[in-house]
N, C-alpha and C positions, 0 to 999 in steps of 0.2 A: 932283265926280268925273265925269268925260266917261264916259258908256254905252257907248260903241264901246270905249275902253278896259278896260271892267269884262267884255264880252262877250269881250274875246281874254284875258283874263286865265281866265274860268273853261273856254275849250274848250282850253287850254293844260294847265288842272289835271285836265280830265277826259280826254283823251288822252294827256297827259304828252309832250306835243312839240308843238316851236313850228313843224315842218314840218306836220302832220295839222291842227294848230288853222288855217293859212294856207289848206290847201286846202279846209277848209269854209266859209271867211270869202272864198274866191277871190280871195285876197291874197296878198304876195308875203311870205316869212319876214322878211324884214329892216321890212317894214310891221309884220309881226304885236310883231317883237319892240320896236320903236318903240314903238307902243302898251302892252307894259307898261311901257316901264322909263316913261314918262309917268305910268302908275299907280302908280308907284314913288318916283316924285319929287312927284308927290303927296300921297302916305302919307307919306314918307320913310324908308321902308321898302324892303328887298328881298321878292320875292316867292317869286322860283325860285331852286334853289341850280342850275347849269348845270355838271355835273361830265363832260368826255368829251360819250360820245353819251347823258346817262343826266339827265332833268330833273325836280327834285321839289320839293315846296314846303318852304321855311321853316317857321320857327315864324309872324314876322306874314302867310307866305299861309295855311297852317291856321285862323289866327284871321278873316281875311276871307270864306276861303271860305264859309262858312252862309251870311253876311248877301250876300254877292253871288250867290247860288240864293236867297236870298229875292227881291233887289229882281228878277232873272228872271222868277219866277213872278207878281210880281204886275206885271210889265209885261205877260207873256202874259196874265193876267187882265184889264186894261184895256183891253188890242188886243180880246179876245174881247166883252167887255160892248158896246163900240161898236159892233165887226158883228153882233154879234145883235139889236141894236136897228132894225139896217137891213132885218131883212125875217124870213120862219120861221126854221126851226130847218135851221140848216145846217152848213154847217164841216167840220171832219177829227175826229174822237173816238179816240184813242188808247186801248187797252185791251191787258189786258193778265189772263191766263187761263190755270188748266194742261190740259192733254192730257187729263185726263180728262172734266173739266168741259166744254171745247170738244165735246169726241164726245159726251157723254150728257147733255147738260145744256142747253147754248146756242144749239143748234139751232133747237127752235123760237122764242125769242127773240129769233134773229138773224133769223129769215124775216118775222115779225112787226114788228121795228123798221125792215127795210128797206121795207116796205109802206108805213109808216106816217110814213118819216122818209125818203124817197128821195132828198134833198137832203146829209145827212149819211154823208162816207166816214170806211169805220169802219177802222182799222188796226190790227189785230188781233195780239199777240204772246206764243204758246204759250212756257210755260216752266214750271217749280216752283213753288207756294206761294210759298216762302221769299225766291226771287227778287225776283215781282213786289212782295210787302212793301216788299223794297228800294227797287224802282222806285220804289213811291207816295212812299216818305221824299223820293227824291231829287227828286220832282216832274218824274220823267220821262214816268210817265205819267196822265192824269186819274185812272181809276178799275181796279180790278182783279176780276175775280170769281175768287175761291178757295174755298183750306180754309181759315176762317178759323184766326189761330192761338188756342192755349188758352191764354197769355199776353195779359193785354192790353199794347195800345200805345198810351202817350198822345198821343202824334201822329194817330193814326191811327182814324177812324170805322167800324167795323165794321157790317155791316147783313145779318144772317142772311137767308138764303135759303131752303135747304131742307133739311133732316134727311137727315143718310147714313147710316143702320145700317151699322157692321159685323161680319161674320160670318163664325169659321174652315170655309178650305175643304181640302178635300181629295181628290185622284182616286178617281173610285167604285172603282177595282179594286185600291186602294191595300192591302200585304200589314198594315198595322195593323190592320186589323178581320176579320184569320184569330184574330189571340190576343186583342183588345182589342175588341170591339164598341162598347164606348159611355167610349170614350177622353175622360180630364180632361185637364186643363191640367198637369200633371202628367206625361202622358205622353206628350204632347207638346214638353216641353221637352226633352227625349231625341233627338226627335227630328229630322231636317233639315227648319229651316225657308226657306222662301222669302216675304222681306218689303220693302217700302218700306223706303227706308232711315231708319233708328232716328235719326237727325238733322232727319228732317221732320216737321210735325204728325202728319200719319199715323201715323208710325213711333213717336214720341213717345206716344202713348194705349197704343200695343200696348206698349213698355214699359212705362210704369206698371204694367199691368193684373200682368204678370209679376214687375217688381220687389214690387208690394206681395203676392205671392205668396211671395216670396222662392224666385222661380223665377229661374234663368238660359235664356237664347235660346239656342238654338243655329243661329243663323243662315249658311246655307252659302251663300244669293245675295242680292244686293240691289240692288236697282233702281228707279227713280222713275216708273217707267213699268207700270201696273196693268197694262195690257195681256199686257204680256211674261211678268210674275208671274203674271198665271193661266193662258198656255199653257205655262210650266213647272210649274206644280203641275198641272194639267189630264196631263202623259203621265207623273205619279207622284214629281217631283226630289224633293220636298217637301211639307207643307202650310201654309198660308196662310192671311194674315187680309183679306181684302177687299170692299168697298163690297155689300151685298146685293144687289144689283140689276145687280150682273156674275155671278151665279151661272147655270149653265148647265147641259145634260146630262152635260158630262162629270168635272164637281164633285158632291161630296157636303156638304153642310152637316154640322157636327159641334155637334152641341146641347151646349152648355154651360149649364143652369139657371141657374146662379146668377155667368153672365157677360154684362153687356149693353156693349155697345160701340157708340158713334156720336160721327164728328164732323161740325160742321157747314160746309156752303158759305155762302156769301155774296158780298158786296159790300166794296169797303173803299175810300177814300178822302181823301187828307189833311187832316186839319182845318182845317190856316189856308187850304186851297187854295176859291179862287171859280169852284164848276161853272159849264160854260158851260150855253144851254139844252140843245144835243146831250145833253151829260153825264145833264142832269135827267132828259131825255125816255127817255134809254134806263134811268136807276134806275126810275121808274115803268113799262116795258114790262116789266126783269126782277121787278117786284116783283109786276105780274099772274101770271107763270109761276110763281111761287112756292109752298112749300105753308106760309105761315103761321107759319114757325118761333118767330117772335117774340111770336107771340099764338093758341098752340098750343090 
């Protein structure tokens, strides 16, 4: 099975057009499509059903697709292992990190492994949780720093970081605490919340906590982005559940006794995948920043 053919074969499945696969391979369409139907007639199988302007895989390219993202990954693992052996720790380090974590979390990490590692460019890609999960599956990118999720994955190596308490907030001059001073969860589900959305791990814990109340949310905004949630709870839209350590003067903490909430950050990484040393050098820089989660 020629390699050059297996490489137009998966930027075909992952762009779904033999015009975008040609321009990343700086080939001409009529090459790109040469090289599958080669892989075709060597399978003896079809790959793409080619309907109009609109191209999708078969059932036997479904079935190849995994194992040609394997043998990918482990050519990128062999190219890596050889030029790491030619000198330090160098290379490109593909990451991948949400908006929160990036702003309050990775900074000093990042200042620190560029000190320490000035040879290794790091290429950094802000997104959801949920997303970069993706990523790692698809082995687009080396390593992720998240939320981790509360589901495990067996694919996927998980490596706690550092504890997020979270904690309902609410506008100090919010009119709840004219009739309600020391408001439960209960009376708050009444009223308008502003939360992650209830499809992310974030959002996911704040559920539970509610369903096993046999509470209903009454969710009137949602958003992935912490930031924006607490300047809308902060001028009153709502109240909110957010990271402790985004609490401010213009929130109020609402004490719940007998509610504790935390998820955790971390690290995550494919299992079958072989870090380069970039990869290692920067798990050991974030795992100095850490506070121990794993051995609390």
């Amino acid at each position: 099975m020629d390699l050059q053919n297996l490489q137009a074969f998966l930027l075909v499945a992952e762009t779904g057009s033999f015009s975008l696969a040609a321009e990343q391979l700086h080939l001409t369409q009529p090459a790109v499509s040469k090289r599958v139907a080669l892989l075709e007639d060597a399978l003896g199988n079809k790959l793409f059903d080619r309907i109009g302007r609109s191209t999708s895989l078969t059932e036997a390219g479904l079935a190849l697709l995994p194992h040609a993202k394997s043998i990918e990954q482990e050519l990128q693992a062999a190219a890596r292992s050889v030029s790491d052996l030619a000198g330090g720790v160098g290379g490109d380090l593909r990451i991948a990190t949400s908006h929160h974590i990036g702003l309050h979390r990775l900074p000093p990490v990042l200042s620190s492994f560029s000190r320490d590692y000035p040879a290794v460019h790091l290429d950094i890609d802000f997104m959801d949780s949920e997303q970069a999960y993706e990523l790692v599956l698809q082995g687009k990118v080396e390593l992720a720093v998240v939320t981790l999720s509360p589901e495990e994955e067996p694919s996927v190596i998980d490596d706690p970081i550092w504890h997020d308490p979270l904690e309902v907030m609410i506008a100090r001059d919010h009119e709840l605490f004219a009739s309600n001073p020391r408001p439960d969860l209960d009376a708050l589900s009444h009223l308008p919340a502003i939360l992650p959305g209830l499809n992310t791990y974030t959002g996911q814990i704040i559920k539970q906590l509610f369903d096993k109340r046999g509470l209903e949310l009454k969710v009137t905004l949602a958003t992935n982005y912490l930031e924006t949630i607490r300047m809308m709870a902060s001028v009153g839209l709502g109240w909110t559940i957010l990271p402790r350590s985004m609490g401010d003067d213009s929130l109020t903490l609402i004490d719940l006794p007998d509610v504790v909430m935390e998820r955790v950050l971390g690290l995550i990484y494919h299992r079958g995948r072989s870090l380069s040393r970039a990869a290692q050098a920067f798990i050991a820089t974030l795992r100095e920043h850490g506070d121990n989660v794993a051995n609390p």
